[in-house]
N, C-alpha and C positions, 0 to 999 in steps of 0.2 A: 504494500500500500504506500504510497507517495504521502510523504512527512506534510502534514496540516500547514497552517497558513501560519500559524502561531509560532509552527517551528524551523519555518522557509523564510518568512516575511522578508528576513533583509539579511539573508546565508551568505558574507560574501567571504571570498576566502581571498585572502590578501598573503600572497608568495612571492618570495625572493630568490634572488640568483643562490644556490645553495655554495656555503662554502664547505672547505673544506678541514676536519677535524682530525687534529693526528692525535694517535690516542696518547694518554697519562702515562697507564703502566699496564700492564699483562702479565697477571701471577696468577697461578691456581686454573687454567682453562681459559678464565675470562678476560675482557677487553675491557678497559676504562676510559672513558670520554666524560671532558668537561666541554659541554653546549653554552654559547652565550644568546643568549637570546633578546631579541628589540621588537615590541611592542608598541604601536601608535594610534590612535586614536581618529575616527575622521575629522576632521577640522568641525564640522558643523554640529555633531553630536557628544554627549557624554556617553560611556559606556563602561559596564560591570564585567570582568570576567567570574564565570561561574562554571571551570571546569574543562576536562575536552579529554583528547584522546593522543599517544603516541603511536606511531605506526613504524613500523623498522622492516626495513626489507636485506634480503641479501645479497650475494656479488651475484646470482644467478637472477636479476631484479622479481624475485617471487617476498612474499610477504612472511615474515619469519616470525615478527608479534605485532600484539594490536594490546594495549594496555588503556583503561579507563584511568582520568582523570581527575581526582574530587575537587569539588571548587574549596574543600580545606586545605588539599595537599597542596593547590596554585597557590593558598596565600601563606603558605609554610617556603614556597619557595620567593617567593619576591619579598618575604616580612611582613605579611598584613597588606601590602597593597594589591586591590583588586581592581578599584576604580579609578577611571581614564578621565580627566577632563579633554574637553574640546582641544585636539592638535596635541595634546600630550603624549609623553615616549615613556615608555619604563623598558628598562634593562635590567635583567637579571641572569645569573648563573644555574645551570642544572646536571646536575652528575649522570653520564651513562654505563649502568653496568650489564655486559652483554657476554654470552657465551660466546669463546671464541672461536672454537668449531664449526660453527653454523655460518663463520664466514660473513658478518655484518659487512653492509656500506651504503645504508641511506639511512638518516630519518627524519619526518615528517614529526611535527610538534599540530597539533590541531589543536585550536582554543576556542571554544565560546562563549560566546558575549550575548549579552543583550542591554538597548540602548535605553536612554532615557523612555525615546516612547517606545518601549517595549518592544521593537523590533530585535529579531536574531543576526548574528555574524559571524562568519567564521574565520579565525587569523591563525594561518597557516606560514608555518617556518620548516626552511628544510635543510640538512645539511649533508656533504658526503662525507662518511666515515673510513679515515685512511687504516689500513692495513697493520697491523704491529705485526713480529718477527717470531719468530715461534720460539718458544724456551726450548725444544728439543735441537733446534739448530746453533753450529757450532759458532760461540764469536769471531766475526769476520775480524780478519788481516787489517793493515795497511790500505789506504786504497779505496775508491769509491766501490759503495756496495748499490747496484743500478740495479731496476730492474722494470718490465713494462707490462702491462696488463688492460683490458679493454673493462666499460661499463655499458651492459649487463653484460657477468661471465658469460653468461645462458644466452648466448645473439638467438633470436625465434626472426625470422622472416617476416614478412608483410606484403602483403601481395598487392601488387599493382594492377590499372589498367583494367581488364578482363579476369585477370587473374595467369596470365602465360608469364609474367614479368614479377620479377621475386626481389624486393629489396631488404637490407643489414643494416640498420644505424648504430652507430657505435662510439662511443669516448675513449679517445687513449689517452691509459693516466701514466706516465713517468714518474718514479718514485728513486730518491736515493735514500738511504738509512744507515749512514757509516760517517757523515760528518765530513763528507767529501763534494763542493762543488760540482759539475759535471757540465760544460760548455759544447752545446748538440751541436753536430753535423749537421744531421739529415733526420728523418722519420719516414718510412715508409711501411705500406701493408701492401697483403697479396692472398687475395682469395683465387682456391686452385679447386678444380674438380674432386674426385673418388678416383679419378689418374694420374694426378698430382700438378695437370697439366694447369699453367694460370688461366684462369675466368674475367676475373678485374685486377686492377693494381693500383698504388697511388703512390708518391710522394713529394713530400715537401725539404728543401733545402731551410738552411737557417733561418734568412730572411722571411722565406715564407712563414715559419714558424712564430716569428716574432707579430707578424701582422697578424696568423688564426689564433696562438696563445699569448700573445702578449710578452712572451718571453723565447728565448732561444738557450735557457740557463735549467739546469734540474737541482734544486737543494743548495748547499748541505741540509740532509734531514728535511725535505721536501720533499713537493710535489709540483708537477708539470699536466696540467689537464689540457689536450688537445681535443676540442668537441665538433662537432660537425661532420662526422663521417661517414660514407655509404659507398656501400658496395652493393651489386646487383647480379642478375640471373636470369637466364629464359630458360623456356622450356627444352629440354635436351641438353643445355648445358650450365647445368646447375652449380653454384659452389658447393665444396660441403667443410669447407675447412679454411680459416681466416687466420694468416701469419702476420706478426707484426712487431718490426724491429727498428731501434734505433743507435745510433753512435754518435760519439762524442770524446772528447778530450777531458781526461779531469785534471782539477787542479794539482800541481807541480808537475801534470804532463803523465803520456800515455794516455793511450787508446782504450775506451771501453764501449763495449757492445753490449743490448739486452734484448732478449728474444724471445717472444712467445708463439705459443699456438693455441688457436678456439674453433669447437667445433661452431658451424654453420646451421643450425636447425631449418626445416623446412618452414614454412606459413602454416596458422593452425589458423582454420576458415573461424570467422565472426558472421557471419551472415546478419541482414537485417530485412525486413520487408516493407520498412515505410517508403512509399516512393515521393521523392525530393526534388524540389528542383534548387539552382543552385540561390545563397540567399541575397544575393546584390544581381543589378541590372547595367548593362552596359560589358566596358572592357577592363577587365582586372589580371591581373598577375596572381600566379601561384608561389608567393616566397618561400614559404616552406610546404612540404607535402606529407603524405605518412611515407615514414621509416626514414626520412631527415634529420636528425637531433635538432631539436631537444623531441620529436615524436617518433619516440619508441614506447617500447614495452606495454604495458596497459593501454596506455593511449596514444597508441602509433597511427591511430586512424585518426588522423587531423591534417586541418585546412589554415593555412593561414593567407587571407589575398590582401593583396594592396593594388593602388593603379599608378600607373603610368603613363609621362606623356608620349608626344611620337619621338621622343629622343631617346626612351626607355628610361627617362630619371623618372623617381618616384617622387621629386620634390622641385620647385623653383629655386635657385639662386643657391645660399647654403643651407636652406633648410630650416632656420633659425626660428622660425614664426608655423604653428600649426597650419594655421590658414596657408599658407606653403605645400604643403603635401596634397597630392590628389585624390588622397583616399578620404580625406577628413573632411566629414557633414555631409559622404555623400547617403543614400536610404539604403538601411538596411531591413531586407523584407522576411517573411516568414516560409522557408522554405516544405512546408507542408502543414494542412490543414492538422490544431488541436489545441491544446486548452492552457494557455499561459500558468506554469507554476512556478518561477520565478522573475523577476523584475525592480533590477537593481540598476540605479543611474545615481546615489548620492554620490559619487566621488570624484572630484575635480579631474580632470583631463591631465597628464602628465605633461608640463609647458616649458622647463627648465632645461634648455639645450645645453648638452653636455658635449658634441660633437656634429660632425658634416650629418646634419639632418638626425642626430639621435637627440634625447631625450633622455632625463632622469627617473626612475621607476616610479609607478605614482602612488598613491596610498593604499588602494583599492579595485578591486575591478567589478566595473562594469558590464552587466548582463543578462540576458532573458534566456529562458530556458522553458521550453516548451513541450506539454507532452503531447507525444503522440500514441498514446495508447498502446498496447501489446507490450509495456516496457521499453518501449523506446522514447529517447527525447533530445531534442535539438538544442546542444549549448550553441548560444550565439555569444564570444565575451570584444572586447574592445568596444564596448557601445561608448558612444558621446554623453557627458554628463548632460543629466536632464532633462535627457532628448528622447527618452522611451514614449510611446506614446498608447502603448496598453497596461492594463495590470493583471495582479493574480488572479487567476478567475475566469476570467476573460478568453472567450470563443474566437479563435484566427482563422482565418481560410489561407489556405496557399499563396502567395504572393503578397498577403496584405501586408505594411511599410508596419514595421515595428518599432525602428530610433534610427539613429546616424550611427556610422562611424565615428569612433575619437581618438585618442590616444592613451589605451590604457594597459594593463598587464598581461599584454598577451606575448611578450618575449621579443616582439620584432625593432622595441625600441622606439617607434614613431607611429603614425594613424595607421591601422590595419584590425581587420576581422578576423578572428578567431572561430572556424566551425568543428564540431564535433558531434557525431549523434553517436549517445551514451544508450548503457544498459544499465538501467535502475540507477539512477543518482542517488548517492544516501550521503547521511550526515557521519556516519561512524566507517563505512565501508570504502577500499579504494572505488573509483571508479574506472570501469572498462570502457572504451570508441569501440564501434562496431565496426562497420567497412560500407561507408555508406555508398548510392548507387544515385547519380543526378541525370536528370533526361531533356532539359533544357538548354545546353551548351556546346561548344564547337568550339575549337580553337582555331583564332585569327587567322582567316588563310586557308583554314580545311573545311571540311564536311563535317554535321554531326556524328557522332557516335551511331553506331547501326543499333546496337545497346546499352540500355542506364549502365555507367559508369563513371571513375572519376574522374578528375586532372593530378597531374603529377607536377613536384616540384620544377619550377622554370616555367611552366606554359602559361603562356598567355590565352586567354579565352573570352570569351563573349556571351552573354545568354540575354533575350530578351527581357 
């Protein structure tokens, strides 16, 4: 049953970039992590927290715990402070103890709230959990001690297209734990058949690395996360095995190399049966697509569009001004007929340019979410503050204009949509994307689809 009005009213789940945590200590089995945690309030409302849930997943991205949290144990951890005035921050410290077997590396802090007028919220914090070293292992030498590994161990597939075309998203984490600098070459992977023969391959020299991580450095006692990776597959020549190595120079000199291997899992079908069309009109861009990072695992089946003009920028000049992007205020529609049960626009637009047409994260996000019966439901997030223009309750038909576009936490940094059609949304449970199926669109330049299907990362497309 779909959570009441009382307990949705205003569910918003407010996420940040996760960082990343290297553990304390590792005695006895277990893994010890100290979580910092920033909590804020939306600028226009007061708000109570009363409780929530921790969710921890492991390197295989499968759900390893789900832990209730009392609204006495929250004020045991901040000291009594529960409640937020308007635009208020509370920071606080939270200890993690996690068996180490089981191989931890995400988790999810879930908090809810409810506001002065009694509406619900939910503020969601995530962080990834680094790796400690195993007490049965011998203490390393001299010498950086390097090594590389992907997020999720467990790569699962995600099918494209029709389904003949098979994509991998994947994060490569670089890790040193010897107290040794490590100054990368190069980063490359290579996904091969079940003949060993290569399928895909990629890499990046330093430079490059320095533009997609930020860095071209691993440690000492660090971490190097390179995100954004995909690899792919047709039918007949599948991958089934993902190598991935990197080198570099460590400090006082000499060569070191780290190298792994991950098996490739095939696509496990999500089917769905709402039929969709797509939820904006005109010509929009596909920036990210499913099995793109950050859309993997659970929710690999996502959309995220924005527009462009005929030069292919997404934005006028540098960017600097919302109204600048061609995606921002344009109508966002309801991509199949059902019954609004959520609808969320309190939270200001993210407007503080931090870069060439980016943006600072913004407090909250923006979004309706729509059921369409049989357990399926249409998240639509980057909505325009304000700018909804149904509520909960409320009967959509297909097409009907539901808010704008704005600029808000959907990952892409600037004005863009956010689609997903989910299986059962709940307040305590992850959520699953299904593999949705659109019958209105054509990419610029081609024919429609002969059948409902989706667009894939890059394309450009068109729907009435």
């Amino acid at each position: 049953m779909l959570p009441t009005r009382a307990m949705v009213g205003l569910m918003v789940a407010v996420a940040v970039q996760a960082a990343v945590v290297v553990p304390e200590r590792a005695d006895g089995g277990v893994v010890s992590y100290r979580c910092w945690i920033s909590l804020q309030a939306p600028p226009d409302v007061e708000l109570t927290v009363d409780g929530g849930r921790i969710l921890i997943w492991n390197r295989d991205g499968r759900l390893m715990s789900s832990v209730a949290v009392s609204a006495e144990e929250f004020a045991r951890w901040t000291g009594g402070r529960t409640k937020l005035a308007r635009g208020q921050q509370l920071m606080f410290g939270q200890r993690l103890t996690l068996p180490g077997d089981q191989r931890p590396a995400r988790a999810e802090y879930i908090f809810n709230a409810v506001t002065e007028r009694a509406d619900r919220l939910r503020l969601v914090r995530a962080f990834w959990l680094g790796a400690a070293p195993s007490a049965e292992e011998p203490a390393p030498g001299p010498g950086a001690r390097f090594e590389v590994r992907v997020y999720p161990d467990r790569l699962e597939g995600v099918r494209l297209g029709t389904g003949e075309r098979t994509a991998w998203g994947f994060q490569i984490w670089l890790q040193e734990t010897n107290g040794v600098g490590v100054d990368l070459d190069h980063v490359e992977w290579l996904a091969r058949g079940p003949d060993g023969q290569p399928v895909a391959r990629g890499r990046l020299e330093a430079e490059a690395l320095r533009e997609a991580a930020g860095a071209a450095r691993c440690g000492p006692d660090g971490y190097l996360v390179l995100p954004g990776r995909t690899v792919t597959g047709e039918l007949g020549q599948m991958p089934t095995e993902l190598v991935v190595a990197a080198s570099g120079v460590q400090e006082g000199g000499g060569k070191v190399t780290a190298l792994n291997r991950f098996p490739l899992e095939p696509a496990v079908p999500r089917p769905s049966v709402t039929v969709l069309r797509l939820p904006v009109s005109g010509v929009w861009r596909v920036v990210q697509g499913p099995g793109a990072p950050p859309h993997v695992g659970r929710l690999a089946y996502s959309w995220l569009f924005d527009r462009a003009d005929a030069a292919g920028r997404p934005f006028r000049g540098d960017g600097a001004r919302l109204e600048d992007h061609a995606a921002y205020g344009q109508t966002v529609v309801a991509p199949a007929a059902g019954l609004v049960a959520r609808a969320v626009d309190a939270y200001l637009d993210a407007a503080t340019a931090v870069g060439a047409g980016l943006f600072s994260p913004p407090l909250g996000d923006n979004h309706a979410l729509i059921d369409h019966g049989h357990g399926e439901f249409s998240y639509l997030g980057g909505i325009q503050y304000r700018s909804l223009a149904v509520k909960v309750g409320q009967k959509v038909a297909a097409g009907q204009p539901l808010g704008r576009v704005g600029c808000g936490d959907t990952g892409a940094g600037r004005p863009a949509l956010l689609y997903r059609l989910l299986s059962w949304p709940s307040q305590d449970l992850p959520q699953v994307a299904l593999e949705a199926r659109f019958t209105n669109w054509q990419k610029v330049g081609g024919a429609p689809p002969g059948v409902p299907c989706a667009p894939e990362t890059g394309d450009l497309v068109q729907a009435p």
